[in-house]
Structures are given as C-alpha cells and as structure tokens.
N, C-alpha and C positions, 0 to 999 in steps of 0.2 A: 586729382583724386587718388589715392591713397590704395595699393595694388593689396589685392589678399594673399599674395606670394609672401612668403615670410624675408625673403631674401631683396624682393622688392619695396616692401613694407619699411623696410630702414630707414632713418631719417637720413635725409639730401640722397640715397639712391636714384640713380639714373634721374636725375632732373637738372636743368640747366641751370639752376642758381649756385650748382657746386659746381667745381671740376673736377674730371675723371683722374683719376691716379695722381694727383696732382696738379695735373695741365688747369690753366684758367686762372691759376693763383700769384702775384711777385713773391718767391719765396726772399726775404730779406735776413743776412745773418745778425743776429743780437749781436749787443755791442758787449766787446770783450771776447767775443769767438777769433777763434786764429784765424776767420775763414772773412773777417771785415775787413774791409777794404781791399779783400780778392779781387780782382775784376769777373773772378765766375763766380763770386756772392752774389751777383745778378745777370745771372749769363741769363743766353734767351730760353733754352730749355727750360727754366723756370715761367717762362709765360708760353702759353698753351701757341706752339707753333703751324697750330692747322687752325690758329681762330679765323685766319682771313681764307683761307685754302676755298677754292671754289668748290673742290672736290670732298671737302670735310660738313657742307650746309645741304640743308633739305634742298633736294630738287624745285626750279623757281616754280612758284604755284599750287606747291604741294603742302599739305599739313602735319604736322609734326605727328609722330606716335602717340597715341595715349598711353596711360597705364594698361588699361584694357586690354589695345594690343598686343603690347608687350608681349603681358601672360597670355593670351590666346594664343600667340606664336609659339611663346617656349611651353605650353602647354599640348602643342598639337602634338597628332602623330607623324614618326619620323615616317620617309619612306620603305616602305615593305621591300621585298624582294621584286616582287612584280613591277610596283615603282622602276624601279633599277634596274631592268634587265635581268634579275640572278635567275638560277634554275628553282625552281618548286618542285615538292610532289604532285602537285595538280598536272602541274607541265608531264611531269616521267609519266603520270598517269595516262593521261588525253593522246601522249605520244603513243604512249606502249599499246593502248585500243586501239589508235589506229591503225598500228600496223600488225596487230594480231587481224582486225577486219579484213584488210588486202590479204593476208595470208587465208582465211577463213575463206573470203570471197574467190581468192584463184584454186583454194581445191576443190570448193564447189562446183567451178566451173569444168575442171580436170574431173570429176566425179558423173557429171554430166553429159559430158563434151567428147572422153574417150572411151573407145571400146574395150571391153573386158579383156586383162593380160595384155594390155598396149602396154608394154618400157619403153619403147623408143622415146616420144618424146618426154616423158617421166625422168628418164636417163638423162637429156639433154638438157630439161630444165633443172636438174636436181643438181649437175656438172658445172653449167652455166653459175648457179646460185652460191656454190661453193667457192668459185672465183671471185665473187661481187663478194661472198662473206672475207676473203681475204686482205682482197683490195679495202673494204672499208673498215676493217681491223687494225690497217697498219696505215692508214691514212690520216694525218696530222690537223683536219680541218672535217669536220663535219657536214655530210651531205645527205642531207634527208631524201631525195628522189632514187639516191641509190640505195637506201635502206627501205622504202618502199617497194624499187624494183628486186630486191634481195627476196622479201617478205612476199612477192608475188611469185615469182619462179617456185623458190620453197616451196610455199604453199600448192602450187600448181602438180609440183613432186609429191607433194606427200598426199593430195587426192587422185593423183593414180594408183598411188601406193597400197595407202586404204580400201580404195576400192576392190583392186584384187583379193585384201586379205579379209575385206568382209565375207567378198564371193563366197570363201574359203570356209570362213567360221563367221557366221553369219553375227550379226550384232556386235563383232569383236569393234568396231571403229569407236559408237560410245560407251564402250570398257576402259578403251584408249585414253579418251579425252577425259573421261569422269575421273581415271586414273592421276590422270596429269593434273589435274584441279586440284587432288587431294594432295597429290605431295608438293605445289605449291603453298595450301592453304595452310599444310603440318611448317613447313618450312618459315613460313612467314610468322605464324603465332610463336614457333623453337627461338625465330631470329628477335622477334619484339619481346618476348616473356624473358630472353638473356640465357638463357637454354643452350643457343651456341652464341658463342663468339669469338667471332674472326681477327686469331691473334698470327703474327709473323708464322708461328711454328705449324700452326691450323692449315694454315694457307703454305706452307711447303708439305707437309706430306700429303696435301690431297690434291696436290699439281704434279708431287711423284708416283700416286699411285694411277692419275688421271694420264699420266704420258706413259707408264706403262700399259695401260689399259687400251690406249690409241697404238702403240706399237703392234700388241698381240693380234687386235684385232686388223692390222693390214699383216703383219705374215698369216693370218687364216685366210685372209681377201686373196691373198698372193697365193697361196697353194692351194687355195681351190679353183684359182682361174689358171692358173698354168700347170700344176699336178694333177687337176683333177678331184682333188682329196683334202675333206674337212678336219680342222681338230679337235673337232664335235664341240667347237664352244656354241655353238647357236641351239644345239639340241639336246633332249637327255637333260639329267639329273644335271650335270653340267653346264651346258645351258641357262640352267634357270639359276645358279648361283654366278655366272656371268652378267646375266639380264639382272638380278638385285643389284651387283656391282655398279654397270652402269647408272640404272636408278638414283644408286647411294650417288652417285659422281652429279647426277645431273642436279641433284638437290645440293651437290657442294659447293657446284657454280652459281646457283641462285643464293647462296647465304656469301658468296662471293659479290653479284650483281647489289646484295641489298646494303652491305655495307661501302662500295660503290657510292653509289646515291648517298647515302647517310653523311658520307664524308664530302663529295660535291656542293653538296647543297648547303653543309656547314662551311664551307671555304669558299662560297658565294660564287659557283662555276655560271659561268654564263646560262641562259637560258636555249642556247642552242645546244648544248650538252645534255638534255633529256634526249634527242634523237640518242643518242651516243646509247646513253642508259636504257632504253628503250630494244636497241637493238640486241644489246647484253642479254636482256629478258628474256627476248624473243628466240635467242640463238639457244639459252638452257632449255623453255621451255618445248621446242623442238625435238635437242637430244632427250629429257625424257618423254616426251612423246614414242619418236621412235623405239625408244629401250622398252618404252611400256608395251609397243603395240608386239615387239618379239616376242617378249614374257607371256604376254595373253596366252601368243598363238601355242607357245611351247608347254604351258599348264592343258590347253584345251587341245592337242593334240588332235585325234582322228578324227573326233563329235562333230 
C-alpha cells in the first residue's frame, strides 16, 4: 500500500523489491570501462552483504512493517522532557510549593508553639538553617531532604520572628507576605515582558552592590553587639532607603533564580535540578521577606 508521506510515497522506497543505497543489486561494469575486468568490478560490496546476516531479517515469527507503520512511527511524537528525565517548569513548580508549604507549615507552628519574645530557639533554628543554606549552596549533588529541612528551620525562624513583630505592630505579618507576593509577581511579568534582562554586566553590578550591602550590614551587626551602638541603618529616613535597597537586591536575585531555570531547562538539566531551583526561589523569596517585614516596621513606627 502506497504511504501518504511524500518522501514514502516514492517509487521502490523502502520496499523489498529494491535495494537500499544500492545493496541487493550485481553492480556489473559496461564493457569498455577501465574498471572490466577489475576483480572489484564485482567485488562483494556490490551485492547486499547483510542479505544472509541473521541479525539484518525480521525477528523469526514476526511481520514485516507496513507502510502504515512506517508513518505512524516517524509521525509520532518524539519524547518530551518528562519522557527523559529533563527538568520542567512543572517540576521547579510542584518543587518550589513544596517547600514554600514546609516553610509556611514550620512558622505556623513557631507562631503557635512559642511564647511571645522567645529568640532562643528562633536564634537556633535561624543559626542552624543558615548552615544547611550553605552546605547545600556549595554542595555538587542535589539533596532534596536537606532543602526541605533548610525550608523547615527557616520557616520555624521566621514564625517567631513575625510573631513578635506582629505583637508589636499588629497586622504587620500580612503587610509582609502581601508585600513579598507583589514584588514577586512585578518581577516575574518585568522578567517575561523582557523588561529586564540578565546580561553578564546586569549580573555584576548587582552581585557588587549585593556584597556591599552584606558587608555593611555585618559591621552594623558587629557594632551593635560589641559597641553597643547602631549606624542607624535599620532606623529613620535611613533606614527606610536601606530596607528599598534590600528589596531592590531581593528582586535582583529572583530575575537572577528566573533566568537560572530558563537556561536549565533549555540545556535539558536533569529533573533533579528543580530542588536546586527551587531552593534558589525560596532563599530570595525569604530575604525579601525579611527586608519587607523591616521596612513595614520602620514606615509604621510607634502606631
């Protein structure tokens, strides 16, 4: 039967009454070529040397291809990503909720669990989770149990955290979160609409202005635990153009995480590489958390 593939459709394609590339034929040279009475004017390669090959015949018992199948074969679809092991969006997706959920669920339970103005263990798990974010930063193989147990500490920190500063200024926590939703949501439409894009030069100065921004803020950590005395970046008019700073950074690292993924996923990273991407997420979305919930507290002052 006669294939509706145009390429199939050829006279003597893929049928056995031809030979393929020439195999199956005596090629004989005409009389009067230089090439009569070669001895390879009828070498074997001129006759099809898998005709008897056991390993070149349908399997015993079996029926030869139709046309049919042919085309239905080279008609199918190839394997996807999923097929194959790659990483997807689906995957960063499903990862990245989950382990926003462990995070969500362990400040829940820190928000419940401890008494008003507990740091101690707040401190330990916040100490503890900082470790685990390093170790699984610089670690070469991907381990999902310790980016969930990352995601649990953290979390567990940041609902003692909250909880105090709601105490404090009441309703500040979904300020916080609503806050951090938006400059996600600003960032993601900036990074899809081409708004920004993360070019070499992009991504050095805002890795220089990010590791100054980490310096200053440990010599203010430093002189306020061993001097005593702030450099009033947390507070005041100051303050609150430190807390944008931060923000602007946190949203740098998320147009950072999102080109990330975009390139993963086009260079076919495995599918355990969504933890990875996941945690990336999870680590920005964090620090602007924390930056937003300072900023809150530092606009709404005494009230």
């Amino acid at each position: 039967m006669r294939s509706s593939n145009p390429v199939f459709s050829r006279e003597g394609s893929f049928t056995r009454e031809s030979g393929y590339a020439g195999f199956g034929t005596t090629q004989t040279p005409p009389a009067g070529s230089p090439y009569a009475g070669n001895p390879y004017g009828n070498n074997p390669y001129g006759n099809n040397p898998y005709a008897n090959n056991p390993y070149g015949q349908q399997p015993q018992g079996g029926a030869p291809l139709t046309d049919e199948q042919l085309v239905e074969m080279y008609n199918a679809p190839s394997a996807g990503p999923a097929a194959t092991g790659r990483m997807t969006l689906d995957d960063v997706v499903a990862r990245t909720a989950m382990t926003l959920l462990t995070l969500v669920a362990a400040g829940g339970l820190a928000w419940f669990a401890l008494p008003d103005r507990n740091f101690g263990l707040a401190g330990v798990a916040s100490l503890v989770a900082f470790v685990l974010g390093m170790v699984i930063s610089f670690k070469r193989s991907v381990s999902p149990p310790l980016i969930l147990l990352y995601a649990g500490l953290q979390g567990f920190a940041l609902g003692a955290i909250t909880k105090v500063f709601n105490t404090i200024w009441e309703g500040i926590a979904i300020q916080a979160v609503l806050g951090t939703a938006a400059v996600f949501a600003a960032m993601l439409i900036a990074y899809k609409t081409g708004r920004i894009r993360v070019t070499p030069r992009y991504t050095r100065i805002g890795i220089a202005i990010a590791m100054g921004f980490v310096l200053l803020m440990l010599v203010n950590m430093v002189a306020s635990l061993v001097f005593g005395a702030e450099m009033g970046l947390r507070g005041g008019p100051l303050g609150i153009v430190v807390g944008l700073v931060g923000i602007g950074l946190g949203a740098f690292f998320l147009s950072l995480d999102f080109a990330a993924i975009e390139e993963a996923i086009a260079q076919g990273a495995p599918q355990k590489e969504s933890w990875r991407a996941a945690f990336g997420l999870t680590l920005s979305l964090v620090w602007i958390y924390i930056e937003m919930l300072r900023l809150i507290a530092i606009l709404r002052g005494d009230d």
